[in-house]
Backbone as ProteinMPNN parsed JSONL, in Angstrom:
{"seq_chain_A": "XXXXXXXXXXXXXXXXXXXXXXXXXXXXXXXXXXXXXXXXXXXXXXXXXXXXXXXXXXXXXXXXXXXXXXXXXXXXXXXXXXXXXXXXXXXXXXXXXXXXXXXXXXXXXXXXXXXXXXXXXXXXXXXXXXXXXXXXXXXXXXXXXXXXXXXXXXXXXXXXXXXXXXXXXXXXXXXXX", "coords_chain_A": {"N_chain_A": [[136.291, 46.116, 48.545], [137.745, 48.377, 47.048], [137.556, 46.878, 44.673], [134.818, 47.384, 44.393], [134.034, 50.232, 44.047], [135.988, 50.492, 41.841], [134.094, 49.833, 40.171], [131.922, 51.276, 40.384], [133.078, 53.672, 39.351], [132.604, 54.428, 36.615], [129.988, 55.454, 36.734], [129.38, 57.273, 38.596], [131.345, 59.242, 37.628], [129.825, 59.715, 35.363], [127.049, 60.794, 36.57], [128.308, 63.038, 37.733], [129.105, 64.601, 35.451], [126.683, 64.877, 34.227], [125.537, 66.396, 36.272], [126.513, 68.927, 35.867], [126.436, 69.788, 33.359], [123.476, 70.108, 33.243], [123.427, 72.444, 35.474], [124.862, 73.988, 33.766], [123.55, 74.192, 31.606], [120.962, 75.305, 32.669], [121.79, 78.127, 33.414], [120.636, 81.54, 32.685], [121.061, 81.839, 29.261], [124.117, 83.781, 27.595], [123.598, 86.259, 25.661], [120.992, 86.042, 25.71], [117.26, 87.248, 26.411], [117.582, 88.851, 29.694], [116.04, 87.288, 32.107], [112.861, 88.274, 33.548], [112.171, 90.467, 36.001], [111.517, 91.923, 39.528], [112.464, 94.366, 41.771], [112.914, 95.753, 45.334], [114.871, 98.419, 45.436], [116.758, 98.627, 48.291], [118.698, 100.104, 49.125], [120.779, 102.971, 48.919], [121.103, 105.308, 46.195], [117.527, 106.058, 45.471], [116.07, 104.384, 47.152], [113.526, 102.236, 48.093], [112.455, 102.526, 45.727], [110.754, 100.118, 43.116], [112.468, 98.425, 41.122], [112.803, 97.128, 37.81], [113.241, 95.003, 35.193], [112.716, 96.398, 32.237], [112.875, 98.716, 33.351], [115.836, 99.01, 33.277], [116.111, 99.135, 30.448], [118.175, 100.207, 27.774], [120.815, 100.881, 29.343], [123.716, 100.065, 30.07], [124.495, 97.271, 32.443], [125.212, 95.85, 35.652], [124.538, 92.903, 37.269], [124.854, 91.542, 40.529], [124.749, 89.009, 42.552], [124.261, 88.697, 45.627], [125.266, 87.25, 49.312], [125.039, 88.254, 52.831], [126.571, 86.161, 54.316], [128.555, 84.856, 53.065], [131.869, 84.81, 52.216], [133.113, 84.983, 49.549], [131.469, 86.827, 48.18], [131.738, 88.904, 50.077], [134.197, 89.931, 49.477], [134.371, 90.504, 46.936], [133.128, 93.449, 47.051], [134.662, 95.496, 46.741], [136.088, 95.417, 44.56], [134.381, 95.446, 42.487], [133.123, 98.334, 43.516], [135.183, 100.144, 43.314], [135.175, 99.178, 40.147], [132.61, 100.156, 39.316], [132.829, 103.141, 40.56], [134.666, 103.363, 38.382], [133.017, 103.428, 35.832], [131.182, 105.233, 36.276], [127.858, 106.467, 35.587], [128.089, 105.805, 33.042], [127.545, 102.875, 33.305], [125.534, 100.648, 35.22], [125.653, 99.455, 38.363], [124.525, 97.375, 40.279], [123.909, 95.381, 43.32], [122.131, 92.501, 44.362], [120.689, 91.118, 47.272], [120.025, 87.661, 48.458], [118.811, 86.901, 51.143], [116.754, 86.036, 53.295], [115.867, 88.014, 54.834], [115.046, 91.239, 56.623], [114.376, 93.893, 54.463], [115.911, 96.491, 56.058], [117.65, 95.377, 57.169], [119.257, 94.189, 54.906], [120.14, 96.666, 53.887], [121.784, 97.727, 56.155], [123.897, 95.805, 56.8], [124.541, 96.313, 53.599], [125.966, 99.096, 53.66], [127.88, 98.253, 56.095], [129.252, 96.688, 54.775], [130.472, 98.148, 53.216], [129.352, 98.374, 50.69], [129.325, 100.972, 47.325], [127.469, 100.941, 45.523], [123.73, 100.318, 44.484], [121.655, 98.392, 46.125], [119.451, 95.225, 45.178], [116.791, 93.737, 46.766], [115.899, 90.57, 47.268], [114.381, 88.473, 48.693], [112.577, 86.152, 48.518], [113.048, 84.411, 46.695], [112.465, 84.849, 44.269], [114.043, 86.196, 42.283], [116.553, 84.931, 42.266], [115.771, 82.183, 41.635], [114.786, 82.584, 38.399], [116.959, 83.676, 37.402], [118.509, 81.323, 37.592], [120.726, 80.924, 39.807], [123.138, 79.623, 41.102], [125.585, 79.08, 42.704], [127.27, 81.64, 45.113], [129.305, 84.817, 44.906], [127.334, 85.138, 42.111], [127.525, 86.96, 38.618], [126.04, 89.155, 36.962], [125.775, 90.549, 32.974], [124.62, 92.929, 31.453], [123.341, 93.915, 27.818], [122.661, 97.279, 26.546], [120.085, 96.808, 25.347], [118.777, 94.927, 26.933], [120.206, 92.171, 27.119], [121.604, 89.293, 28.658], [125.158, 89.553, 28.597], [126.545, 88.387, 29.642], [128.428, 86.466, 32.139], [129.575, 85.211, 35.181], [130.621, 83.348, 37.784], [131.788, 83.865, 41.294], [134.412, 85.961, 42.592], [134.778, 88.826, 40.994], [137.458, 89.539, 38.394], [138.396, 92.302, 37.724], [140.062, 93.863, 35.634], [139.106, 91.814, 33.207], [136.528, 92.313, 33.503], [136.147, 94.967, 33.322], [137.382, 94.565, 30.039], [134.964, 93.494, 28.801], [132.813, 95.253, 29.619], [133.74, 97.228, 28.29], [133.625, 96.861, 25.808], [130.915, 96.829, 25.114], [130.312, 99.204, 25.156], [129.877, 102.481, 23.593], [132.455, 104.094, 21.503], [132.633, 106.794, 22.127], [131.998, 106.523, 24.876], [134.383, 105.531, 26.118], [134.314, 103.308, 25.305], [135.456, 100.094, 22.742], [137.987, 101.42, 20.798]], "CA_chain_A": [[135.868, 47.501, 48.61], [138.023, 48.59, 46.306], [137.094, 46.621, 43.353], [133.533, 48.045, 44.077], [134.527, 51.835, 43.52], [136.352, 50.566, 40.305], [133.133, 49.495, 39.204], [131.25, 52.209, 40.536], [133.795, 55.349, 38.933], [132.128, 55.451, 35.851], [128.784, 55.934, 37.22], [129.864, 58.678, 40.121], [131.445, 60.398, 36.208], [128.568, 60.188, 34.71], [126.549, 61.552, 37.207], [129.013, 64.248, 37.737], [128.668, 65.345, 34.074], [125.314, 65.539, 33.865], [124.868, 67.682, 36.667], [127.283, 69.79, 35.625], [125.81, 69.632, 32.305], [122.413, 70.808, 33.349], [123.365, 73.346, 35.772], [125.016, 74.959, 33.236], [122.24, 74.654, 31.19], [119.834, 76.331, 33.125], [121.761, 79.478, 33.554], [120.471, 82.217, 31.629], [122.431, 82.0, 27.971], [124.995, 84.862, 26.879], [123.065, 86.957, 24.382], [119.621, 85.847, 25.873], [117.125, 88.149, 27.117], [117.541, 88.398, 31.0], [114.894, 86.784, 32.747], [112.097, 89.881, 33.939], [112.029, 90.599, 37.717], [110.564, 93.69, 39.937], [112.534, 94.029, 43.238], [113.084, 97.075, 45.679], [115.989, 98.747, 46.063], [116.633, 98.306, 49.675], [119.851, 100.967, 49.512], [121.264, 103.375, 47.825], [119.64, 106.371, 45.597], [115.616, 105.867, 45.286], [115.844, 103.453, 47.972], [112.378, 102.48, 48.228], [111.66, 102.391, 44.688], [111.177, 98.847, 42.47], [113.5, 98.171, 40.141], [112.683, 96.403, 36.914], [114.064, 94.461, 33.939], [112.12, 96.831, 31.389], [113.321, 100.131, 33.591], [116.948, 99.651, 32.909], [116.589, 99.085, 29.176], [119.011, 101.533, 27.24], [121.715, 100.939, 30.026], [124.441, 98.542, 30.406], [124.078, 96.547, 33.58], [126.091, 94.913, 35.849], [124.034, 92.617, 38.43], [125.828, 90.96, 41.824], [123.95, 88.343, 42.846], [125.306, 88.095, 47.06], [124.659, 87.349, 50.76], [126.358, 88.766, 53.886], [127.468, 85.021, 54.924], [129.299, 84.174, 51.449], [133.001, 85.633, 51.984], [133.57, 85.472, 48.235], [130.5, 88.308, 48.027], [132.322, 90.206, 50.956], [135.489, 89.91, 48.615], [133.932, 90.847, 45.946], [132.265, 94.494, 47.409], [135.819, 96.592, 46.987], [136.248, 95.3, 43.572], [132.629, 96.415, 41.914], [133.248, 99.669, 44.617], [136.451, 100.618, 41.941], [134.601, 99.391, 38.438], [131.208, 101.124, 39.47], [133.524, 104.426, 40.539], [135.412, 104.235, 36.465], [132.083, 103.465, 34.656], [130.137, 106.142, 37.064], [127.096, 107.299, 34.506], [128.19, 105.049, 31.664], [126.965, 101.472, 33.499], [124.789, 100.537, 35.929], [126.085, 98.578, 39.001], [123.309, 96.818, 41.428], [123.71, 94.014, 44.319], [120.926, 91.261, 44.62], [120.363, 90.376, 48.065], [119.107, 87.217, 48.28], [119.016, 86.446, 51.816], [115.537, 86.194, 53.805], [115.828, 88.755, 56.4], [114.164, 92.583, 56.369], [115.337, 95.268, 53.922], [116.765, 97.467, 56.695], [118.458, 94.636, 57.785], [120.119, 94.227, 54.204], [120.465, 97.82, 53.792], [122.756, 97.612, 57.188], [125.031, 95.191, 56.38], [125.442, 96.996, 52.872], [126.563, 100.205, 54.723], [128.892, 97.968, 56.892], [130.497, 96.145, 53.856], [131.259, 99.276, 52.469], [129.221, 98.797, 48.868], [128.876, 102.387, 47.36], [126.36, 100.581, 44.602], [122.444, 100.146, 45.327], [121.6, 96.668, 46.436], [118.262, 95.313, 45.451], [116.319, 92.677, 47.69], [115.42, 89.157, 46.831], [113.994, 87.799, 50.231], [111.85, 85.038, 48.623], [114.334, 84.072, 46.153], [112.565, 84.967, 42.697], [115.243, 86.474, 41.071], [117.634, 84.072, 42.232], [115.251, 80.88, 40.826], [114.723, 82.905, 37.499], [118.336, 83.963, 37.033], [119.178, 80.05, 37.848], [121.496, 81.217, 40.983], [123.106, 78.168, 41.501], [126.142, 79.417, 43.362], [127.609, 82.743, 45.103], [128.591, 85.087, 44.156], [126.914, 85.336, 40.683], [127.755, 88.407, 38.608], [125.416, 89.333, 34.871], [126.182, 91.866, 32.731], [123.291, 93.083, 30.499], [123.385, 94.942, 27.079], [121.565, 97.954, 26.295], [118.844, 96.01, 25.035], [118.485, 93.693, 28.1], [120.503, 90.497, 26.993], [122.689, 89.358, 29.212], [126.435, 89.552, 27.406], [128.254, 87.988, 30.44], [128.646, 85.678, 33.221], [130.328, 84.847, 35.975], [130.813, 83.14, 39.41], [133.098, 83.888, 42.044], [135.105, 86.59, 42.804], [135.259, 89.121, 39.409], [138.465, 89.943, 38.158], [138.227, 93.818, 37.434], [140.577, 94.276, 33.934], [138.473, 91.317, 32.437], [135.371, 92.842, 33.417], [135.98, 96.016, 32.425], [137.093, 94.611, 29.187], [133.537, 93.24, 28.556], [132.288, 96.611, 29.836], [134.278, 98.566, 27.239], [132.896, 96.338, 24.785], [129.507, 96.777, 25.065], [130.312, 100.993, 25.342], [130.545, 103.098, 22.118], [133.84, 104.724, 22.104], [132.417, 107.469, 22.858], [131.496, 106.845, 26.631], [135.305, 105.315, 26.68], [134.353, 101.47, 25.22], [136.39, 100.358, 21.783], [137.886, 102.696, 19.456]], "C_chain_A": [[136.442, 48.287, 47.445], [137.462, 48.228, 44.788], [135.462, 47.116, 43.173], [133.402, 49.413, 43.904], [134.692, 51.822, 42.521], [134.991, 50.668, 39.863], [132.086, 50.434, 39.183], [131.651, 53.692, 39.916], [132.861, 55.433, 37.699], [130.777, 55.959, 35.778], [128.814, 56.848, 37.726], [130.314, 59.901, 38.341], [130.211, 60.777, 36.15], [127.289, 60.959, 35.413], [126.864, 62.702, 37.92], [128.84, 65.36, 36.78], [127.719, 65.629, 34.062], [125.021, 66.593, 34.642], [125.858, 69.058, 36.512], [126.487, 70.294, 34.16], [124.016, 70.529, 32.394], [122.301, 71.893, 34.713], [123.814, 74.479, 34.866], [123.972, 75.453, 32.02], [120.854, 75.592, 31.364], [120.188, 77.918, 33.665], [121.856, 80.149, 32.337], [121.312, 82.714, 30.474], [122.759, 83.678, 27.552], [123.81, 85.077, 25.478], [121.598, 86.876, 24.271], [119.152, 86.9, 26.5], [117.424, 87.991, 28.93], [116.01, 88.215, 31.292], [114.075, 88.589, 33.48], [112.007, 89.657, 35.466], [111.422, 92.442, 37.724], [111.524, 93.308, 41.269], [112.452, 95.83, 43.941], [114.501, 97.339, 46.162], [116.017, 99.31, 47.626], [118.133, 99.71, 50.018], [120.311, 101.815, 48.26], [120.29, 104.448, 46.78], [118.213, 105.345, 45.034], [115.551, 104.414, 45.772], [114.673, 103.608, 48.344], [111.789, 101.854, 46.72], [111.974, 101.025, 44.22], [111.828, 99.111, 41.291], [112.877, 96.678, 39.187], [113.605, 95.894, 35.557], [114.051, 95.829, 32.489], [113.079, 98.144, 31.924], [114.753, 100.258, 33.39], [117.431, 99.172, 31.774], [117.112, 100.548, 28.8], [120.467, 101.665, 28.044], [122.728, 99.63, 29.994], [124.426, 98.498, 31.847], [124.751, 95.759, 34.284], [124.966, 94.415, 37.373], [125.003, 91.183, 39.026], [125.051, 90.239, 42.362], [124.792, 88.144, 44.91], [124.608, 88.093, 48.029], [125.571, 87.642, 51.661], [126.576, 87.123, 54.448], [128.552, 84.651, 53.513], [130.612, 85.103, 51.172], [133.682, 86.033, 50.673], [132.854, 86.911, 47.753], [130.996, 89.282, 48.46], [133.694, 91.017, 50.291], [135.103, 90.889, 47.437], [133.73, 92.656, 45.667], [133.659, 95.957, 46.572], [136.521, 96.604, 45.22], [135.22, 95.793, 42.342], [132.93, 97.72, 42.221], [134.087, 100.458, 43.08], [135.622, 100.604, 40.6], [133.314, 100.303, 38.626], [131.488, 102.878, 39.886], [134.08, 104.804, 39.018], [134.41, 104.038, 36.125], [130.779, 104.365, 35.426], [129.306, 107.022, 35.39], [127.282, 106.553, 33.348], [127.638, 103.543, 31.582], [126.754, 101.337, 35.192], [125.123, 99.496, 36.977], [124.93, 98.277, 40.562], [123.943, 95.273, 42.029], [122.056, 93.611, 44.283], [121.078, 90.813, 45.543], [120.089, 89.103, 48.162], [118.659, 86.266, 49.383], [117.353, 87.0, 52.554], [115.489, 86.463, 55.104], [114.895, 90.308, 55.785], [114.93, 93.611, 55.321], [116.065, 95.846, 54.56], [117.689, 96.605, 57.149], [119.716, 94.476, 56.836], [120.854, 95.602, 53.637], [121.77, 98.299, 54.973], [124.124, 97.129, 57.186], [125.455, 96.107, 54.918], [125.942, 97.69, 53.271], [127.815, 99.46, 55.217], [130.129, 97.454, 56.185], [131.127, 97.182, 53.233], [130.874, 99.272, 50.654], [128.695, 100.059, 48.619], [127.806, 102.231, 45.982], [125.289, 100.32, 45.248], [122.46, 98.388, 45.181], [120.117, 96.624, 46.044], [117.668, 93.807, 46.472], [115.689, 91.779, 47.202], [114.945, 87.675, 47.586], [113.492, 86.529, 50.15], [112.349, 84.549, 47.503], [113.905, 83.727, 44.363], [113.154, 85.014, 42.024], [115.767, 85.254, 41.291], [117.336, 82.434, 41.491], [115.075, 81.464, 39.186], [115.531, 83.001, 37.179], [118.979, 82.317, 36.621], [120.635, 80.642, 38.32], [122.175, 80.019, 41.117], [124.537, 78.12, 42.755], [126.676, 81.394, 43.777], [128.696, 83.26, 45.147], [128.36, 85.455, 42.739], [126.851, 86.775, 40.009], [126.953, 88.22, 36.965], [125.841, 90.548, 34.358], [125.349, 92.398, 31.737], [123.727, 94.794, 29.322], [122.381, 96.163, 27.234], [119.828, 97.576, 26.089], [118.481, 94.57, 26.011], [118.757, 92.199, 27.616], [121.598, 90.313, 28.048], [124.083, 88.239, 28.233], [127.544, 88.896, 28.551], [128.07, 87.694, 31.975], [129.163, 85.652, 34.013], [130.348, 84.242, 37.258], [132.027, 83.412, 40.081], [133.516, 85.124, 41.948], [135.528, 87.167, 41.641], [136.707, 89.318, 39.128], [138.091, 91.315, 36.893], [139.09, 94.257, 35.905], [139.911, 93.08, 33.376], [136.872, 91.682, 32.213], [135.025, 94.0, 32.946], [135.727, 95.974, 30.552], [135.806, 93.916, 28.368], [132.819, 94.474, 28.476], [132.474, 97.621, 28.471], [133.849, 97.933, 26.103], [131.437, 96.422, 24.148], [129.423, 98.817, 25.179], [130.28, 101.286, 24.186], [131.931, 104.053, 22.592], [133.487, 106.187, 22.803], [132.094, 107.769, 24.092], [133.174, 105.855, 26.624], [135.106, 103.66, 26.249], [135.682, 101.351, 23.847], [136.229, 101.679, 20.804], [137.753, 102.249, 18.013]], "O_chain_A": [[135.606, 48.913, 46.793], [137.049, 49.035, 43.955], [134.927, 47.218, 42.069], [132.279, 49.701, 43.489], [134.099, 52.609, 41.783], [134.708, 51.628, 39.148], [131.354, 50.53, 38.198], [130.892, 54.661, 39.92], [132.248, 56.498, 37.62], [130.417, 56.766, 34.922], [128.019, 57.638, 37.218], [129.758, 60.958, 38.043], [129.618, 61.742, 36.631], [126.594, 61.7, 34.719], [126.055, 63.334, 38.599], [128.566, 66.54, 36.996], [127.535, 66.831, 33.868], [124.441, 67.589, 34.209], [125.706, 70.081, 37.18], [125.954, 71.403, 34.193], [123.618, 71.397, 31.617], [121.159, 72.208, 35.046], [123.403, 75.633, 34.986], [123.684, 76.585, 31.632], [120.107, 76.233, 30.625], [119.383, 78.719, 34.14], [122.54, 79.893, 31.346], [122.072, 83.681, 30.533], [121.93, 84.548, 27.283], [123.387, 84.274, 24.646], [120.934, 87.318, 23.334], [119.923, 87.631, 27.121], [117.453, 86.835, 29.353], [115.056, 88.838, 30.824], [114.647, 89.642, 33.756], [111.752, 88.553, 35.946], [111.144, 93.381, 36.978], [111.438, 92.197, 41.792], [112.083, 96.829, 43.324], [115.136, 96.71, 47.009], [115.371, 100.279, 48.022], [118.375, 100.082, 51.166], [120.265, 101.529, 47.063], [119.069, 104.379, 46.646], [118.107, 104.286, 44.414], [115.136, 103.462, 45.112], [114.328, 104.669, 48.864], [110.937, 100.975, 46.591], [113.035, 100.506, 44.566], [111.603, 100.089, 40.578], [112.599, 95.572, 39.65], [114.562, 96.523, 35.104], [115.071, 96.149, 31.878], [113.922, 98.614, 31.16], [115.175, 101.41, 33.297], [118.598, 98.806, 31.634], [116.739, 101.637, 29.235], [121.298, 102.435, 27.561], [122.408, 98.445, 29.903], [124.354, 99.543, 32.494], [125.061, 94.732, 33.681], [124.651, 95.193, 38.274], [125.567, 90.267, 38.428], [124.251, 90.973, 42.943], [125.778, 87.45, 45.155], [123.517, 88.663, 48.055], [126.765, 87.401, 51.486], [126.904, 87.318, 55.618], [129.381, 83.767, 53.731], [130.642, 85.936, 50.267], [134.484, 86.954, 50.519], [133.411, 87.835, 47.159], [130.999, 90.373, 47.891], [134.1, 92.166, 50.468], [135.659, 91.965, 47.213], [134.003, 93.204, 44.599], [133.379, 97.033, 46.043], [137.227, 97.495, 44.748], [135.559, 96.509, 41.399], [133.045, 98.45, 41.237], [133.597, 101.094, 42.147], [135.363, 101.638, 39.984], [133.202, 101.253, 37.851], [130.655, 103.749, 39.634], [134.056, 105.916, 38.489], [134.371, 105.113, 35.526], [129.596, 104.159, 35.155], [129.807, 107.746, 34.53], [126.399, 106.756, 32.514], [127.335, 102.956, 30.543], [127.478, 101.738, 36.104], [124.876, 98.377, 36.526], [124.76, 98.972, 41.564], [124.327, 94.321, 41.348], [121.075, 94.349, 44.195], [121.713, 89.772, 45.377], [119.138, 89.269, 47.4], [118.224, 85.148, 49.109], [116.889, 88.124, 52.363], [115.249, 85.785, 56.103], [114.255, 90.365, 54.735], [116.073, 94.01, 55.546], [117.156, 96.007, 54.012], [118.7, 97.143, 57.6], [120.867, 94.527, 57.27], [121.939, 95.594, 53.056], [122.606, 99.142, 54.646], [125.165, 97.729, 57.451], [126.569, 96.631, 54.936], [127.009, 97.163, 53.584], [128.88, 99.937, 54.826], [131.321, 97.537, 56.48], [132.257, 97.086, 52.752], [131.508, 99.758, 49.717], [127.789, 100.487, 49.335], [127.369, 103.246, 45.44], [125.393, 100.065, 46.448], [123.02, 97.559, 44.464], [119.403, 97.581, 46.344], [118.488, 92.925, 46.731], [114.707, 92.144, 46.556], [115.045, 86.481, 47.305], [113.632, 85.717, 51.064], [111.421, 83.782, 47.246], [114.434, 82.983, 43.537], [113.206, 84.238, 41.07], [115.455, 84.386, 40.476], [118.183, 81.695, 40.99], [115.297, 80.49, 38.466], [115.543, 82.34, 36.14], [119.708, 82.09, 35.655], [121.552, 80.831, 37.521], [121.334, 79.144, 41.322], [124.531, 77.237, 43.613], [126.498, 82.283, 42.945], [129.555, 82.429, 45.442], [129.241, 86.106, 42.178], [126.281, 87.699, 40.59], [127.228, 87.399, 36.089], [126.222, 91.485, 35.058], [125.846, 91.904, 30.725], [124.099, 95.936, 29.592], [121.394, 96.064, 27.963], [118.789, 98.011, 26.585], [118.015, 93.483, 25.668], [117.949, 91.27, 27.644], [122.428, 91.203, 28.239], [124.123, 87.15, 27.661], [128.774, 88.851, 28.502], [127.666, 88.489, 32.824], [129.865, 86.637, 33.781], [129.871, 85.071, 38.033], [133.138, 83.24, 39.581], [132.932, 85.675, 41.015], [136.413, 86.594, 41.006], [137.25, 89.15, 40.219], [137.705, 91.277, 35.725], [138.521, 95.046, 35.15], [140.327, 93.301, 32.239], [136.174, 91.473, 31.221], [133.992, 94.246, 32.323], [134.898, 96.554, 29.852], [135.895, 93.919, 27.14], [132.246, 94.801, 27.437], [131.719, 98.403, 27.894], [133.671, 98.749, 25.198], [131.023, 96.148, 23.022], [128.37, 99.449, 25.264], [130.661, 100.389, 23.434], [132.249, 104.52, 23.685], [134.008, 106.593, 23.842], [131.907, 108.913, 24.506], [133.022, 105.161, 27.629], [135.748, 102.818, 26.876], [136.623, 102.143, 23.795], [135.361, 102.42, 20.343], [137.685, 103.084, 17.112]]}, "name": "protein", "num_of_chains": 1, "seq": "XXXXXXXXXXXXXXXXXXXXXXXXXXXXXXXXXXXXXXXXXXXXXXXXXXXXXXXXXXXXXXXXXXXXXXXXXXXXXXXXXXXXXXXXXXXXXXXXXXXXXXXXXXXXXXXXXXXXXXXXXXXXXXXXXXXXXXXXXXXXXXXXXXXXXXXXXXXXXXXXXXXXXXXXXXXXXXXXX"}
């Protein structure tokens, strides 16, 4: 048994790598445009209205890819809550649903988690196959000109995100001097 594992490790590698290799491949590259979507914001001012790729050119962008079962997302809510309170008016902070239940239903749970950002809804899991979602939750950060300048999974860490944020600012809204 043993000697059949030996012989089997560098196969189990190699098929480790690769899919490592082509998941990271298929998420949308740093400095690429973001993929185009339409969803509705399910919470949060002009709840109701769709939200597009095109409508928040000129803005920097921070999108939260989460679901109310995924405790790293729930983790996550209080940390965005703070950066989306210092960059209030200077960058744009949205949740991505992407759980296949009713708007009011995800509009509920936001309320309960306590996010004070709009969430938008992703019920049939467009965005999340266009984005290449592959785990949660997934955080983008999009220039002015709709590229996305920045990645992440897991749980952000708030002074590295900012300093991305302040990067992509002119000093004048508080980015470098």
């Amino acid at each position: 048994m043993k000697r059949d594992l030996l012989r089997l490790a560098p196969w189990l590698g190699a098929a480790v790598g690769l899919s490592v290799i082509l998941t990271v491949a298929a998420v949308p590259s740093c400095a690429g445009p973001a993929p185009d979507f339409s969803a509705p914001l399910v919470s949060g001012p002009h709840q109701g209205d769709r939200l597009t790729r095109d409508s928040l050119a000129g803005e920097v962008v921070v999108l939260d890819f989460w679901a109310s079962w995924c405790p790293p997302c729930v983790r996550s809510i209080p940390i965005l809550n703070e950066l989306a309170d210092r960059y209030e008016g200077r960058v744009a902070f949205y949740g991505v649903n992407v759980e296949s239940m009713t708007g009011e239903r995800v509009a509920d749970i936001h309320r309960e988690l306590g996010a004070r950002f709009p969430t938008l809804h992703d019920p049939d899991g467009r965005m999340k196959r266009a984005w290449a979602i592959q785990a949660l939750p997934t955080l983008f950060v999009l220039d002015r000109e709709g590229r996305i300048r920045h990645t992440e999974r897991g749980i952000p860490d708030a002074e590295d995100l900012s300093e991305v944020l302040d990067g992509l600012l002119p000093a004048s809204e508080g980015g470098p001097h």
